[in-house]
N, C-alpha and C positions, 0 to 999 in steps of 0.2 A: 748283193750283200746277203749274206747267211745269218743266221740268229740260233742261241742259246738261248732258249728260257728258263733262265735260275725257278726252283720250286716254289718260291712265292708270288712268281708271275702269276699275274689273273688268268685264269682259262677264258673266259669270253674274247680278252686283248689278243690272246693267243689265235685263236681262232678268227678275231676279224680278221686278223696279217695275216693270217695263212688264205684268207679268204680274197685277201686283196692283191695275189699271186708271191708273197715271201715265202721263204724257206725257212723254217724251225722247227731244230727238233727240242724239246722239251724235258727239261727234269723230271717233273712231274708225270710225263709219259715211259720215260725209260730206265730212269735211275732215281727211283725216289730213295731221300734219306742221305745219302750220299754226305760228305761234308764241301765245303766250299773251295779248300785245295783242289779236290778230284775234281768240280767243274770247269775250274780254272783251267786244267791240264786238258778237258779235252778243248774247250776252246780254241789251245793252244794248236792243240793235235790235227785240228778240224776246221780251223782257222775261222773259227764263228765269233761272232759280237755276241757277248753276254745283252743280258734283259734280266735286268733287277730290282726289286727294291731294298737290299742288304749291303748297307753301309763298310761291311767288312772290307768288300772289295777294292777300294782303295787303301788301307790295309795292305792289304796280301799283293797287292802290285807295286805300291809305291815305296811303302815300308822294307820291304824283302827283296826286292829290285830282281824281278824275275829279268832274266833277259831277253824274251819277246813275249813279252805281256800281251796279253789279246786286249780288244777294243772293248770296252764297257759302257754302255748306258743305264745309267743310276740314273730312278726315282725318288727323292726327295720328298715326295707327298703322296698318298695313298688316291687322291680324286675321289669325286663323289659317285662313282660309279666302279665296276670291274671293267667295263670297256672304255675308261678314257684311257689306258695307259696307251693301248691300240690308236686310241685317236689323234693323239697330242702326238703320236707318230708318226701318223700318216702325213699328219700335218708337217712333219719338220722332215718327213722323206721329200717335201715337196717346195722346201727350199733348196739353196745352195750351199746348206754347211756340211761340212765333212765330217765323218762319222768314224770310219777306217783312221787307225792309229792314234785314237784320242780316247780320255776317258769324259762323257758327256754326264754330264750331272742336268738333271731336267727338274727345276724349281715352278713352285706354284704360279713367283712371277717371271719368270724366265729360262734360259738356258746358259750354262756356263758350263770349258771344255778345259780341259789340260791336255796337254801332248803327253802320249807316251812312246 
């Protein structure tokens, strides 16, 4: 799995996954400012799962009914740190749910998924 990190991803999050052998290239690194369409597209282009915590995105997938939507993992809560969002993910890299072709919503108490 590849990874988009939308610009309000936390840099430390970003940096444990890169550190825990993921691939991400980064908003914030490359294309700051940008708006939320252009991310979408390269996603698309580049065939990466978003990393968010901007609500638009299901919006702009589900709403406009792109026809190969990229995978998105949405944040729902900010954590009490810049590196849980990294950690709550390591953790759910290391079960068995499927990630690729869903949009995953990551809740304070849980995890809930939609097919896209």
């Amino acid at each position: 799995m590849k990874f988009l990190a939308d610009e309000n991803f936390p840099r430390p999050s970003l940096l444990q996954l890169r550190d825990a052998g993921f691939t991400i290239k980064s908003i914030q690194e490359e294309f700051p400012g940008i708006d939320d369409n252009a991310v979408v597209e390269i996603a698309e282009n580049e065939k990466l799962i978003i990393l968010t915590f901007d609500s638009d995105y299901g919006e702009i997938l589900f709403k406009y009914g792109r026809k190969k939507p990229p995978s998105v993992i949405y944040f729902r809560f900010k954590g009490k740190s810049p590196n849980e969002a990294g950690k709550l993910l390591l953790e759910l890299f290391n079960t068995d749910i499927q990630i690729e072709g869903y949009f995953t919503v990551i809740e304070e108490d849980g995890v809930r998924q939609r097919k896209i």
